[in-house]
C-alpha positions in Angstrom: 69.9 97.6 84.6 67.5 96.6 87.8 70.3 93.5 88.3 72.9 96.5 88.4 70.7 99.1 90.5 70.2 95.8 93.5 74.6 95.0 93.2 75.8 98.0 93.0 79.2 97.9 94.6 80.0 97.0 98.1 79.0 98.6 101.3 82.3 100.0 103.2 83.4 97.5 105.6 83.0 97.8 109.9 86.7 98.3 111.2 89.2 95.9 110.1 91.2 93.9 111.8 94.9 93.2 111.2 95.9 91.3 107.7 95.5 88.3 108.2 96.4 87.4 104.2 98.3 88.8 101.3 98.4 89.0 97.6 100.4 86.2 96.6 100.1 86.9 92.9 99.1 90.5 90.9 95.2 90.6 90.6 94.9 93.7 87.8 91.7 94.5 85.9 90.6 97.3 84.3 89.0 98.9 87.4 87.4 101.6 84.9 85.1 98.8 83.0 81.4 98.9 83.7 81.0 95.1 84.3 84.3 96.0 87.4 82.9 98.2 88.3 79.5 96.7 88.9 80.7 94.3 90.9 83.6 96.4 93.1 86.1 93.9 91.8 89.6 95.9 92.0 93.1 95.2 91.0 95.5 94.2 93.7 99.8 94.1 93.2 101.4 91.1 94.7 103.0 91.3 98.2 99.4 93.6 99.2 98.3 92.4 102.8 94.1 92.1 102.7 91.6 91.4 105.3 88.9 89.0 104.4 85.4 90.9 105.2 83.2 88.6 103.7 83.3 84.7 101.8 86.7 82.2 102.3 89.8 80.7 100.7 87.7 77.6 100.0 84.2 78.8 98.7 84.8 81.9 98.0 81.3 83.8 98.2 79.8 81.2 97.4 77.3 80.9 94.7 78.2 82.9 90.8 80.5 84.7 93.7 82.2 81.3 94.2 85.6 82.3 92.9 85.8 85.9 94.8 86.2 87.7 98.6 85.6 90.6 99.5 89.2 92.4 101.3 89.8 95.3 102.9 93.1 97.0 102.5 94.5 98.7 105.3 97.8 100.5 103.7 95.9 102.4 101.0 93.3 103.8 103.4 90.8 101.3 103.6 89.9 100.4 100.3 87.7 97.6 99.8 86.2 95.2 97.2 86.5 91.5 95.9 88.9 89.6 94.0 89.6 86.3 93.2 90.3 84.0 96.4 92.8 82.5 94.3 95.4 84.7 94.2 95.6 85.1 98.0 96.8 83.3 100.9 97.2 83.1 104.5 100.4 85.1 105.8 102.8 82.8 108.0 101.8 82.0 111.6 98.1 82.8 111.2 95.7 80.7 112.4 93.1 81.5 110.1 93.8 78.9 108.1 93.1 76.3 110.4 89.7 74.8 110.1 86.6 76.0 112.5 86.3 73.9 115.7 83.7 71.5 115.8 79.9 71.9 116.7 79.0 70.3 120.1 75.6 69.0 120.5 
C-alpha cells in the first residue's frame, strides 16, 4: 500500500511535441484493474501516433520499468501513460531514431 501511495500514476506531461512514433501493434489491458491502474499503464489501438515523454525504444524506463515508456497522445486530448516500448516505433522520416551524437571531451 506505501509502494502504491509513492507510484501512484504519472504526473501530466509539459507540452508535447509532434509524434514522433506510432502504435505499430494494439496495446489493450484492462485499464480498470488495480495493478493498471497503479502504474498508468493504458491500452493503445494500432495506427495511434504517441510522443515519448520519458524512457526509449532501447531501454525502456529502465530498471523493473525496462520494458515500458511513458507517451503522450495528442488526438485524444492529451492523455498520457506507459506502455510497452515494444509495440511502438518510429514514424517514417524521423530522426529520432538515429543514435545521440557523440560526447566531446
Amino acid at each position: 500500500l506505501f509502494l502504491a501511495a509513492m507510484v501512484g500514476p504519472p504526473e501530466p506531461p509539459p507540452a508535447a511535441a509532434a509524434p514522433e512514433y506510432i502504435v505499430a501493434h494494439d496495446h489493450f489491458v484492462d485499464e480498470n484493474s488495480p495493478q493498471m491502474k497503479q502504474f498508468g499503464i493504458i491500452s493503445l489501438a494500432q495506427g495511434t501516433p504517441v510522443t515519448i515523454i520519458e524512457g526509449d525504444l532501447v531501454n525502456g524506463l529502465g530498471g523493473n520499468f525496462k520494458d515500458y515508456i511513458k507517451v503522450v497522445v495528442p488526438s485524444q486530448g492529451g492523455r498520457f501513460g506507459m506502455i510497452s516500448r515494444l509495440v511502438v516505433k518510429s514514424v517514417a522520416g524521423s530522426n529520432s531514431s538515429a543514435p545521440p551524437p557523440a560526447i566531446a571531451f
